[in-house]
N, C-alpha and C positions, 0 to 999 in steps of 0.2 A: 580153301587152297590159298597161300601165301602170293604175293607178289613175285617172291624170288624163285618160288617155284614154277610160276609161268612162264617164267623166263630161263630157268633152267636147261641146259646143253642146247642151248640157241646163241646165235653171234650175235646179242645185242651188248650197246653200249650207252653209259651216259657221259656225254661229253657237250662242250663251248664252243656256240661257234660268234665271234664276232659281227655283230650284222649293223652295220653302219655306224659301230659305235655303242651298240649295247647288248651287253654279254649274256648270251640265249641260253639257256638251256636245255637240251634235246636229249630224249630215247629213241635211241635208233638201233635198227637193225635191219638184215636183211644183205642182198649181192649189190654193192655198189654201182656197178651195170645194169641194172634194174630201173624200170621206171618208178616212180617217186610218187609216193604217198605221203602228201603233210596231215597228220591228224590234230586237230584245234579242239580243245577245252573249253567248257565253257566260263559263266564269272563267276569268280574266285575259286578256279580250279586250278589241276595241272596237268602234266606229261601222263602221268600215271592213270586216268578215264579212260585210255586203252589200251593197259596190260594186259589184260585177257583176249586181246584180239591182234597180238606181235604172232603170236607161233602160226595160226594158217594164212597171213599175211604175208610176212615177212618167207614162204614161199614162194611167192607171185613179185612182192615189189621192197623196193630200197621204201622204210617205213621211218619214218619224221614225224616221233610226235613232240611237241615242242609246247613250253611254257612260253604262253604270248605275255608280250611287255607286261610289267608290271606283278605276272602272278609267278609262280611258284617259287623258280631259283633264280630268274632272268631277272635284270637290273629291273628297275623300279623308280625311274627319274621322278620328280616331286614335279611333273607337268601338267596341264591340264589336260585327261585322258577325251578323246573324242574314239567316237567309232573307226574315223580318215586314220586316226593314232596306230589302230590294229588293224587294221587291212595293209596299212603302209612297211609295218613290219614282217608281216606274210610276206608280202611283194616282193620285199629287199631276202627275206630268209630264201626265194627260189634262184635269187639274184648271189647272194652269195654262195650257196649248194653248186654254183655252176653250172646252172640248167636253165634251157629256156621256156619248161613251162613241167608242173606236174599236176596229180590228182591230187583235190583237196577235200575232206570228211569234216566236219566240224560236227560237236556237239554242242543245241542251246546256244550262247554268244557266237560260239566258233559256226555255228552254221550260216551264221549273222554276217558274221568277220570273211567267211569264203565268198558270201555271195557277192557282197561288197568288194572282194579283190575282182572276182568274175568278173563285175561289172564296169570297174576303171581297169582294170587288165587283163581283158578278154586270152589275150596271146599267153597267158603265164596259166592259164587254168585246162585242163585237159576234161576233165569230168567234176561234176560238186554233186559232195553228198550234203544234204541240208537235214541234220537229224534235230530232233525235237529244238530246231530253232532256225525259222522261216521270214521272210518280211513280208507279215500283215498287220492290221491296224487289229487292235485287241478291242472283244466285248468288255461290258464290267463287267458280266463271271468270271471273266479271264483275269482280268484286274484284279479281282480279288486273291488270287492265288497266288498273283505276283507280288501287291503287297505285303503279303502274309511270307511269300520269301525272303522281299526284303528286309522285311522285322526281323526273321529269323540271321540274315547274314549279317544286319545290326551287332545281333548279340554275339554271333561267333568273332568277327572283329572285334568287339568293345570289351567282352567280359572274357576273352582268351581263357574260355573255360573248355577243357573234351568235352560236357556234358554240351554246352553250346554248340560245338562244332558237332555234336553228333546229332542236335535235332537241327543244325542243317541240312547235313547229309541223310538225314530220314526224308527229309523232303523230295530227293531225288529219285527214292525205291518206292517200288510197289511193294515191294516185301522187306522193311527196311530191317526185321529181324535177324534177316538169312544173311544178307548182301552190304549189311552196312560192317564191316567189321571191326575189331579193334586196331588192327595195322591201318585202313582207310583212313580210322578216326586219328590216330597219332602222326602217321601224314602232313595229311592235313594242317593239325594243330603245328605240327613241327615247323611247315612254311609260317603259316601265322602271327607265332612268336617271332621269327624274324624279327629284327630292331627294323622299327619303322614300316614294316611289312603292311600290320593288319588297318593301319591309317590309309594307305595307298588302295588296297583289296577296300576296304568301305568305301571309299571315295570312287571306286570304278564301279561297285555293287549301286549306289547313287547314281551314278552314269546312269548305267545299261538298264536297270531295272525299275530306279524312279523314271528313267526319260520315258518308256514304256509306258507308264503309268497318265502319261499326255499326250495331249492331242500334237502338240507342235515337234517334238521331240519326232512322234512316231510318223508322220508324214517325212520326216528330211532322211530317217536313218534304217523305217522301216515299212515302207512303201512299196505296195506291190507290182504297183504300176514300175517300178525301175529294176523288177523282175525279168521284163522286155527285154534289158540290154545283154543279157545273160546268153551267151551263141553256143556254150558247151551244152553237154548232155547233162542232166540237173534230176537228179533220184533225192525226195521229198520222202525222208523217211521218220516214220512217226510211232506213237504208239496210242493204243486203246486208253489208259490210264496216264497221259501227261498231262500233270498238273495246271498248270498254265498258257495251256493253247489247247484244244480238243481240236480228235484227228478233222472232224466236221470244220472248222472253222481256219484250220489250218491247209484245207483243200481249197480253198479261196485263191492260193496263191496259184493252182495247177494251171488252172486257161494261162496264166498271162509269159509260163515259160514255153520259150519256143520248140525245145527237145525235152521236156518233164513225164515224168512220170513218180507216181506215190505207193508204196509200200506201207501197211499198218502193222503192226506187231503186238500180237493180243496179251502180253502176260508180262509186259514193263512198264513205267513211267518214265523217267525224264532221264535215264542212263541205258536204254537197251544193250546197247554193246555192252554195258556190265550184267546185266540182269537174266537179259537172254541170248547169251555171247555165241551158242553154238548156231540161233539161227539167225540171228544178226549177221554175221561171219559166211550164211551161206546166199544169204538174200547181199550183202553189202558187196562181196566176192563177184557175184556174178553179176550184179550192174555194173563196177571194175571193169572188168574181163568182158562182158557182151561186146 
């Protein structure tokens, strides 16, 4: 099933919105009187990680998935990228939207980047979904997977090849046969080529995923202990086969949130909402809504 078909005889739209100076890009849909759904990508993604989750969504809430600074269509300043960089633009995106506070989903970085707003913006966050990306300090098993992505995101940057970009996005399925498709891959690739794109996307994939890979990095950005500050409702949603965090070590972070609770999902890796969309969608839905 096509992208465009998911989105078929629904009122979604892609549009700009200005946020303090750098020009966003966002899929949205949904009753503009609705409460507010930002959905966050993770690194070197985009908007498009939850196409398949706008149609029972976007029954319930005004749905914002948005390309965070730097990746997909959204400007891409030549600054130096920190984590403060993406939470700071969340913050200002519910600041411009007109709202004083909405739910926020992230995948992997974006689950990173929401708990980070939670946490210097208690008042802007309503509920955080933290899906296959949580703040704990990583084993080297862990380490190893993550290195092995960032080699991989290496080459999709550097060799702007589809074959490259496509053993990245294998890295994200458990069934990368089925799920990784040829529209994903051209996607993708298409952001990529961008002039100057794929230098920016490596330099952020160095960020997030070498800082990970240390000890100092992951104390300041990925700290469980500042999991504490976090006063909304916080669903820890994970999966059996995620490559670079197992659900076991990634349960580490549940004592230390004040309203947490964890969901696993048995038949995805590091994309549920794509992989296992219909019960991602009923598990995600109803922690929403409760």
């Amino acid at each position: 099933m096509s992208i465009w078909t998911e989105f078929a005889g629904l009122q979604v739209k892609q549009t700009y919105y200005n946020v303090k100076g750098v020009r966003t890009r966002v899929i949205e849909g949904g009753e503009g009187n609705a409460e507010t759904l930002i959905c966050l990508h993770g690194t070197g993604g985009h908007a498009e990680a939850f196409a398949r989750n706008f149609r029972t969504h976007t029954k319930h809430f005004r749905v914002i998935s948005m390309d965070m600074i730097g990746h997909g269509y959204t400007d891409a300043p030549d600054i130096e990228y920190t984590m403060d960089t993406f939470r700071d633009h969340v913050a200002d995106m519910i600041d411009t939207l007109g709202i004083k506070s909405a739910c926020i989903t992230g995948e992997s970085l974006g689950g990173m980047v929401g708990a980070h707003v939670a946490i210097k913006y208690p008042e802007k966050v309503k509920k955080l979904v933290m899906n296959t990306g949580v703040l704990v300090d990583r084993t080297p098993e862990d380490r190893v997977a993550l290195q092995d992505l960032l080699d991989r995101s290496k080459r999709a940057t550097g060799e702007l090849t589809k074959d490259a970009v496509r053993q990245r996005l294998n890295w994200l399925m458990h069934n990368p046969e089925r799920d990784v498709t040829d529209e994903l891959i051209d996607i993708r690739y298409a952001v990529y080529t961008q002039p100057g794109r794929a230098r920016i996307i490596g330099r952020i994939g160095q960020l997030i995923m070498g800082g990970l890979l240390t000890d100092e990095w992951t104390l300041k950005y990925s700290n469980q202990k500042d999991l504490e500050k976090i006063q909304c409702p916080t669903l820890i949603l994970w999966t059996k086969y995620n490559p670079d965090l197992s659900a076991e070590n990634a349960r580490k972070a549940l004592p230390h949130l004040k309203k947490g609770q964890m969901i696993v999902l048995e038949n995805s890796a590091h994309w549920p909402q794509w992989e296992e969309t219909e019960l991602y969608d009923k598990v995600h839905l109803g922690f929403l809504q409760s």
